[in-house]
MARBA-3410 file (N, C-alpha, C, O; in Angstrom, 1 decimal):
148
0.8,-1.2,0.0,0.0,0.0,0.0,0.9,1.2,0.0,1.6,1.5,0.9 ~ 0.8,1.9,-0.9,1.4,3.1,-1.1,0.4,4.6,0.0,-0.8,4.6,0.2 ~ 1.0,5.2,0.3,0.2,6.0,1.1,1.2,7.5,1.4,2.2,7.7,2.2 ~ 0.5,8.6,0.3,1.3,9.8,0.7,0.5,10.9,1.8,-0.6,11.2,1.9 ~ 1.9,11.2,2.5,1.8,12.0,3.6,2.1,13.3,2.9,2.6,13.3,1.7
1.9,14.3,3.2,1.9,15.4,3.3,1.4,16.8,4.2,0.3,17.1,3.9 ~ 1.9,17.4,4.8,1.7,18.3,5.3,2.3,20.5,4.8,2.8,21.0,3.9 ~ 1.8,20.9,6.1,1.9,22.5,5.9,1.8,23.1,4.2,2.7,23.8,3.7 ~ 0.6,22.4,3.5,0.1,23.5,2.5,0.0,25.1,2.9,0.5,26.1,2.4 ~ -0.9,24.9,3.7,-1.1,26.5,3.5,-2.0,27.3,2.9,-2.2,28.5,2.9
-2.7,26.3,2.1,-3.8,26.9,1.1,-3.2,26.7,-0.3,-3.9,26.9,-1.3 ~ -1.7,26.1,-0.3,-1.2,25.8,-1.3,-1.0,24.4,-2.1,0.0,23.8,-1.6 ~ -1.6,23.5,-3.3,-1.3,22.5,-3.3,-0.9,22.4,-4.6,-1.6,22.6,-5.6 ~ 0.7,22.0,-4.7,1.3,22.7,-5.9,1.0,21.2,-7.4,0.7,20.1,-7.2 ~ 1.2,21.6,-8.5,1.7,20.7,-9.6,2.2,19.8,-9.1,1.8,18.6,-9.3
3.1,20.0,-8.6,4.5,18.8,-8.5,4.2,17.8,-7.2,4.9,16.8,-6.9 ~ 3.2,18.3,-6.6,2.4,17.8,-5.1,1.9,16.9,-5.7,2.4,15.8,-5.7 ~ 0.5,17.4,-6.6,-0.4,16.3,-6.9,0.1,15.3,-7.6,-0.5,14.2,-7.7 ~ 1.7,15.4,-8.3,1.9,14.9,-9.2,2.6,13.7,-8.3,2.3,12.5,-8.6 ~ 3.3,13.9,-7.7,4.1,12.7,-6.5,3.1,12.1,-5.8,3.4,11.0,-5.4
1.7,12.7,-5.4,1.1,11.7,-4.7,0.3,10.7,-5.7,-0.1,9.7,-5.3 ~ 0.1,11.1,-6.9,-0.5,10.4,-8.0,-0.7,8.5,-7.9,0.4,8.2,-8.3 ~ -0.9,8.1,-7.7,-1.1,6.5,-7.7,-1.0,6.1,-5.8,-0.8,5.0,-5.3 ~ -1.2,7.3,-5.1,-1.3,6.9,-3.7,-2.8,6.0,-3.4,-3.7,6.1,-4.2 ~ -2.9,5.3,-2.4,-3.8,4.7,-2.1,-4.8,5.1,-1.0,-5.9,4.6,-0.9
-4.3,6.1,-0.2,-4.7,7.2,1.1,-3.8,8.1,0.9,-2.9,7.7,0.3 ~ -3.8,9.7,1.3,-3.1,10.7,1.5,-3.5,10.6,2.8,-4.6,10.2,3.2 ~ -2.1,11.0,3.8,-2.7,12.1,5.1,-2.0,13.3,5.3,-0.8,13.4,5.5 ~ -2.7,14.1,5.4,-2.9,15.5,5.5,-2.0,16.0,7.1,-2.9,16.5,7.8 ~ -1.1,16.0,7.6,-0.7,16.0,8.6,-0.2,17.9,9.4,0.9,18.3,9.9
-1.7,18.6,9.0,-2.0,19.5,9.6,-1.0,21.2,8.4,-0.1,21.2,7.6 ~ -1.9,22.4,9.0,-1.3,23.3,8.4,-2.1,23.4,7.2,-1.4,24.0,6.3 ~ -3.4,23.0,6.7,-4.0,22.9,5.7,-4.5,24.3,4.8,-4.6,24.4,3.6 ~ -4.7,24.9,5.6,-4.8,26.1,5.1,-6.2,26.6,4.5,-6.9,27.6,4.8 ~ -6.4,25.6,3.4,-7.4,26.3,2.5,-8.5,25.4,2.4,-7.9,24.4,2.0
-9.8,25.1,2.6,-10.5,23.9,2.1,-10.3,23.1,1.0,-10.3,21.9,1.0 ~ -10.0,24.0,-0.5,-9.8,23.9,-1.4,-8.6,22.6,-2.1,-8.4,22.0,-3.1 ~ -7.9,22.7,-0.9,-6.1,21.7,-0.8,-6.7,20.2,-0.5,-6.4,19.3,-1.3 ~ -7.5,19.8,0.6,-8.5,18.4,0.5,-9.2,18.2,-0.6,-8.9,17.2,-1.2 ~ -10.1,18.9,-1.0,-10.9,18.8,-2.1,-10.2,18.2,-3.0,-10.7,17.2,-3.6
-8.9,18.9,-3.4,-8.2,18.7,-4.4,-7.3,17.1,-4.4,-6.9,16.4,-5.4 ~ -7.4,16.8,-3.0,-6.3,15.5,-2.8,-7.4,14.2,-2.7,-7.1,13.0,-2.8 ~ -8.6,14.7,-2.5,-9.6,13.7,-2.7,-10.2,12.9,-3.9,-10.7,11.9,-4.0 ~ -9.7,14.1,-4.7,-9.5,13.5,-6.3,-8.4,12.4,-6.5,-8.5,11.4,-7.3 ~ -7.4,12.8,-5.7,-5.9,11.9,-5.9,-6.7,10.7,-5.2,-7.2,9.9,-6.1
-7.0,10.4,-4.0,-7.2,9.3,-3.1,-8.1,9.8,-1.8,-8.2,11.0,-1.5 ~ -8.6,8.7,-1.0,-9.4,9.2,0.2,-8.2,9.8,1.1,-7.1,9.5,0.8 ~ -8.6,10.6,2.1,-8.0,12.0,2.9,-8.3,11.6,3.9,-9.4,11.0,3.7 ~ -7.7,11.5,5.3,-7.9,11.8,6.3,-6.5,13.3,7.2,-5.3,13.4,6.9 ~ -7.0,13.9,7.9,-6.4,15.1,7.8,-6.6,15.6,9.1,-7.7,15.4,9.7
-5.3,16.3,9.9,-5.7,17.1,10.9,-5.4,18.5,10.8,-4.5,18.9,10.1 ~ -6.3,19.1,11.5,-6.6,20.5,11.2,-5.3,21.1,11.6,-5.1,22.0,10.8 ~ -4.2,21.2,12.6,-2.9,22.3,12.5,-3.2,23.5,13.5,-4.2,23.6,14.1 ~ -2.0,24.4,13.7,-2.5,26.0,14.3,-2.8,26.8,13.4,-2.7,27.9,13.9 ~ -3.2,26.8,12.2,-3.8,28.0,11.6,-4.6,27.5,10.8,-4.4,27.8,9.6
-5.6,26.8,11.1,-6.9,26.5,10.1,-7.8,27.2,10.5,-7.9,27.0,11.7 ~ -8.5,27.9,10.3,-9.5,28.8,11.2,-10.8,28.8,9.8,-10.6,28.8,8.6 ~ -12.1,28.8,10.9,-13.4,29.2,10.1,-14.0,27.3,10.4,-13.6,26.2,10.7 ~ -15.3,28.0,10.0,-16.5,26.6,9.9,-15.5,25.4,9.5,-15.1,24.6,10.4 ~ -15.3,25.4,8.4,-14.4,24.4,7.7,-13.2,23.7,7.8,-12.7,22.8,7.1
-12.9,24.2,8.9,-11.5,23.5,10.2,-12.0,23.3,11.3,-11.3,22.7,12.2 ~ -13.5,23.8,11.5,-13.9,23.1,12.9,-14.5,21.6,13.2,-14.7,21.1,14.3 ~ -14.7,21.0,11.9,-14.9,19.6,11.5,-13.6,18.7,11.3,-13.7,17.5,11.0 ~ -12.6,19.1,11.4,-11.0,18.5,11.2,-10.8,18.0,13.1,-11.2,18.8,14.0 ~ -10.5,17.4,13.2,-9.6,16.7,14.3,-8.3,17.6,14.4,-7.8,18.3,13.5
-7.8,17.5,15.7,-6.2,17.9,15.8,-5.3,16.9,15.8,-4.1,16.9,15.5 ~ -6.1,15.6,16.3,-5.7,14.5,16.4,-6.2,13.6,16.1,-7.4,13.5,16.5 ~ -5.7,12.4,15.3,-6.3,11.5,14.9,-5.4,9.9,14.8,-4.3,9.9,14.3 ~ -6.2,8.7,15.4,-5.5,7.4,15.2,-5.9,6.8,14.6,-7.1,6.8,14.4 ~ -5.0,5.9,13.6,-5.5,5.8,12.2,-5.2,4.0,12.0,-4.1,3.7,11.4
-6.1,2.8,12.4,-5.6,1.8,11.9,-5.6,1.9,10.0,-6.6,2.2,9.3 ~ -4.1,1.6,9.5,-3.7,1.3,8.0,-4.1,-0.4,8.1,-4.6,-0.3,9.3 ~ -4.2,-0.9,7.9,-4.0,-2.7,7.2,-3.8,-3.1,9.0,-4.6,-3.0,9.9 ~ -2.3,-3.5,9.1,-1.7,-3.8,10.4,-0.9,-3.2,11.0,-0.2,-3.6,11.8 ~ -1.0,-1.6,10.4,0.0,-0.6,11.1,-1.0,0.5,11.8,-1.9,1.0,11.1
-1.0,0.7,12.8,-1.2,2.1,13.7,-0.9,3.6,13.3,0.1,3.7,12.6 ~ -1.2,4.2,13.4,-0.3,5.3,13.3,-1.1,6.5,13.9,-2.3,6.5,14.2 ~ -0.2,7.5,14.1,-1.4,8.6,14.9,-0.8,10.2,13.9,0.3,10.6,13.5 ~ -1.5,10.6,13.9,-1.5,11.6,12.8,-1.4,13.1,14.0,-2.4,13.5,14.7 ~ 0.0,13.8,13.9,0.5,14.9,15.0,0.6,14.0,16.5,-0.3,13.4,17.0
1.8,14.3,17.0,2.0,14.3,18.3,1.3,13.9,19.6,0.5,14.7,20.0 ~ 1.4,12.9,20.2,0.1,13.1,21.3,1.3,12.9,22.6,2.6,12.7,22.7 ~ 0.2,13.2,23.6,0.8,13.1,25.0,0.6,11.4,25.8,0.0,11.1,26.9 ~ 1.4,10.7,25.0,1.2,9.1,24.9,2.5,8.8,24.5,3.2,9.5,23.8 ~ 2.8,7.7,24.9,4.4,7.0,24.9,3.5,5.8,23.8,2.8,4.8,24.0
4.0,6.4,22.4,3.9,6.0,20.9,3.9,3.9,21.0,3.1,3.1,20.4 ~ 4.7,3.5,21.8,5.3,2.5,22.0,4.6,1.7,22.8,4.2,0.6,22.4 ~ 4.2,2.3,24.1,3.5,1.5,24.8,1.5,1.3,24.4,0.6,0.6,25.0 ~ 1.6,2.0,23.4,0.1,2.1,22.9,0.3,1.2,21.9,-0.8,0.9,21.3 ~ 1.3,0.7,21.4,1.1,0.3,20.1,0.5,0.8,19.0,-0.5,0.5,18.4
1.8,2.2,18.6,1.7,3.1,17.8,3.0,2.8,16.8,4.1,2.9,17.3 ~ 2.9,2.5,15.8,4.0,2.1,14.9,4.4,3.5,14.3,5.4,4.1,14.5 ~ 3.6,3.7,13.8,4.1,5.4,13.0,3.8,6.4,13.8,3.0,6.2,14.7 ~ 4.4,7.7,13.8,4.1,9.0,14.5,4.1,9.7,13.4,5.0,9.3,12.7 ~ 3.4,10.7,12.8,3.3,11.8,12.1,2.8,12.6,12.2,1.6,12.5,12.4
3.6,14.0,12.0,3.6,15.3,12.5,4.0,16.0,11.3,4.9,15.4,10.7 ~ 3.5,17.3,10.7,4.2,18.6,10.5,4.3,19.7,11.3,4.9,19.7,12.4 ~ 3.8,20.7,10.8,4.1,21.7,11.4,5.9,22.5,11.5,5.9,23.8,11.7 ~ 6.9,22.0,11.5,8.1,22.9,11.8,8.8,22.4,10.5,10.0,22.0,10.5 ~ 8.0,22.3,9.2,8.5,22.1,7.9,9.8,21.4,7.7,10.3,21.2,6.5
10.5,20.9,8.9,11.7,20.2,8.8,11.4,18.6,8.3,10.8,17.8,9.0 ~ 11.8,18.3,7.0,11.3,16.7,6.6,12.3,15.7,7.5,13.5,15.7,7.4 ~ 11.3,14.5,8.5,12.3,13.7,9.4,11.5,12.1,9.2,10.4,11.8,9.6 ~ 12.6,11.5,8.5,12.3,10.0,9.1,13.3,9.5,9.7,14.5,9.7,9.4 ~ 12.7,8.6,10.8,13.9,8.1,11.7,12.8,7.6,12.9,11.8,8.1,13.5
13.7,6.4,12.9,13.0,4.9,13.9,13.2,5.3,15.7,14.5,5.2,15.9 ~ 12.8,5.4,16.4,13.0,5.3,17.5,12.0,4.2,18.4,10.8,4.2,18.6 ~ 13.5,3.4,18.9,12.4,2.2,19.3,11.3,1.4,19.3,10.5,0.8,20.1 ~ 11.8,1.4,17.6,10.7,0.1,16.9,9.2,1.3,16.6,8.0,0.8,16.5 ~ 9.5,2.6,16.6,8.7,3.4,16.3,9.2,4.3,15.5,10.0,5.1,16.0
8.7,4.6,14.1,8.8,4.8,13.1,8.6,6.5,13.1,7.4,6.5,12.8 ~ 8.8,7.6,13.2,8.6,9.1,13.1,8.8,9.6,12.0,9.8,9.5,11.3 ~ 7.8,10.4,11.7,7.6,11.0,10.1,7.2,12.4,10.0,6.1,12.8,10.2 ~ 8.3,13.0,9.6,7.2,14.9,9.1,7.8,14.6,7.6,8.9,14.3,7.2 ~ 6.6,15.0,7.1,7.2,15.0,5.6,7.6,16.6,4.9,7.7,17.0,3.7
7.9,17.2,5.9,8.5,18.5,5.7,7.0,19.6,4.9,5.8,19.2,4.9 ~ 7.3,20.9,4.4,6.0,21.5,4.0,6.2,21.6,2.6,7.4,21.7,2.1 ~ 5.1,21.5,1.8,4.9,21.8,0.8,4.2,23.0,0.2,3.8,23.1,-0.9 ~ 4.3,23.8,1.2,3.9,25.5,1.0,4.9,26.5,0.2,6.0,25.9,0.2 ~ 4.9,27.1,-0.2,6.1,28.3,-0.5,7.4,28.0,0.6,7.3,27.9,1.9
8.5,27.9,-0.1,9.9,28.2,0.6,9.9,28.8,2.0,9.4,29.9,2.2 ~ 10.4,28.3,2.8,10.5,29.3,4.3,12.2,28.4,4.7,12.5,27.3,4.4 ~ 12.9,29.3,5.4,13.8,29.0,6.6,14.7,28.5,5.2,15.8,27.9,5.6 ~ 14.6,28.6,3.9,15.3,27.4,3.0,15.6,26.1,3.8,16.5,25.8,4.5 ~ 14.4,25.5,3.5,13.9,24.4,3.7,13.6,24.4,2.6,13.1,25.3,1.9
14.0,22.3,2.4,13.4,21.7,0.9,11.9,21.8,0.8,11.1,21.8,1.8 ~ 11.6,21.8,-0.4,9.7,21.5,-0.1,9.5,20.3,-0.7,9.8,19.9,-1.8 ~ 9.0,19.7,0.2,8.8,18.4,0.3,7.9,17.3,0.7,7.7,17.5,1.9 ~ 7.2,16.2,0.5,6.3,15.4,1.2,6.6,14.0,1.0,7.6,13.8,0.4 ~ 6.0,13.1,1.4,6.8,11.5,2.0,6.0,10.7,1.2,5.0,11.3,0.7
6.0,9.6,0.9,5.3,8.2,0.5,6.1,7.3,1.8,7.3,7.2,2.0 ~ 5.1,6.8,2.5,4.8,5.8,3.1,4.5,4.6,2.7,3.4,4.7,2.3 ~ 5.0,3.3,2.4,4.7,2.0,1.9,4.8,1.2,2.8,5.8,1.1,3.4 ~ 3.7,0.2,3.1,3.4,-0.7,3.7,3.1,-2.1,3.1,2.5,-2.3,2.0 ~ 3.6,-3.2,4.0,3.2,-4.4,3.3,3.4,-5.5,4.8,4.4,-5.9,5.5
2.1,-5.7,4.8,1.6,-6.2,6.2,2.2,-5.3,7.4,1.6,-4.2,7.3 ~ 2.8,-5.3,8.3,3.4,-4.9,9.0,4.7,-4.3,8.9,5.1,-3.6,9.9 ~ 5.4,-4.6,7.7,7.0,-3.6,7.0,6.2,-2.6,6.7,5.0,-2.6,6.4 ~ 7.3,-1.6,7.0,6.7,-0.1,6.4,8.4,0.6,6.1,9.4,0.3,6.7 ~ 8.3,1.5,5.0,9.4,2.2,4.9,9.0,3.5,4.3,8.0,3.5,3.5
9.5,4.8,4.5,9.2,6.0,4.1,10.5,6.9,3.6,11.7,6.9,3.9 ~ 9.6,7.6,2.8,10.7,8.4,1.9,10.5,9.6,1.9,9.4,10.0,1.8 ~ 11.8,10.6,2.1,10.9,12.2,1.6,11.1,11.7,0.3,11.5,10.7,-0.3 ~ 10.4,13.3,-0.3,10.2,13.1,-1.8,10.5,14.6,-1.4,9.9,15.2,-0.4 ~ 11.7,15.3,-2.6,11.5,16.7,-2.5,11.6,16.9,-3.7,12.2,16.4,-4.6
10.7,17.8,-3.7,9.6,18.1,-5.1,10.5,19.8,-5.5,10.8,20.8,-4.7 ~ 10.5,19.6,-7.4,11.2,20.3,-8.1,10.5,21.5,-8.4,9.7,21.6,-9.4 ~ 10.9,22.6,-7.5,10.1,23.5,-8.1,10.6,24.9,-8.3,9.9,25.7,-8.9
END
């Protein structure tokens, strides 16, 4: 199962976005969404699940979760940060944006993922978002930094 992550649009969801998540099987939206218009648009690509971030504001982010647990197939995963030891819940993935820095890296049999932002350039930071691949219980992830 292919499954692109992406986070910190912004109201922005570029060409080169849609184009890397293209043949995903789930997108998740991992906060910073910005615009309604950026789901709409990813729901075309694949089903969306999404958490709303610190700057989604209005009707249309009040239906978003901040937080969300997400059984995949046989993987867990929790979509932004919680105040829970990832491990002892039997949380296989963690995924977060928000500080546009793209990070994968395993801690303790617990997999951590920001797929960096895909909004306009900030801090020069790459812009960028992840594919997640799953197969039963293997999982491996990738940034993907997108040419723009």
């Amino acid at each position: 199962m292919k499954i692109g992550v992406i986070s910190d649009t912004h109201g922005l969801l570029r060409p080169q976005a849609v184009d890397a998540l293209a043949g995903s099987d789930l997108i998740l939206h991992a906060g910073d969404i910005g615009k309604p218009a950026v789901l709409e648009a990813l729901k075309e690509i694949a089903p969306v699940i999404a958490v709303r971030g610190n700057n989604a504001q209005g009707t249309w982010a009040d239906v978003i979760a901040e937080r969300e647990i997400v059984e995949i197939g046989e993987v867990s995963h929790i979509l932004k940060d919680l105040s829970i030891d990832p491990q002892t819940a039997g949380i296989q993935v963690v995924i977060s944006g928000h500080s546009h820095k793209p990070l994968v890296e395993e801690r303790n049999g617990v997999l951590f993922l920001n797929p960096g932002s895909a909004e306009p350039r900030r801090f020069k930071l790459p812009i960028t978002l992840a594919h997640l691949h799953l197969d039963g219980t293997a999982m491996q992830a990738q940034i993907i930094e997108l040419d723009v």
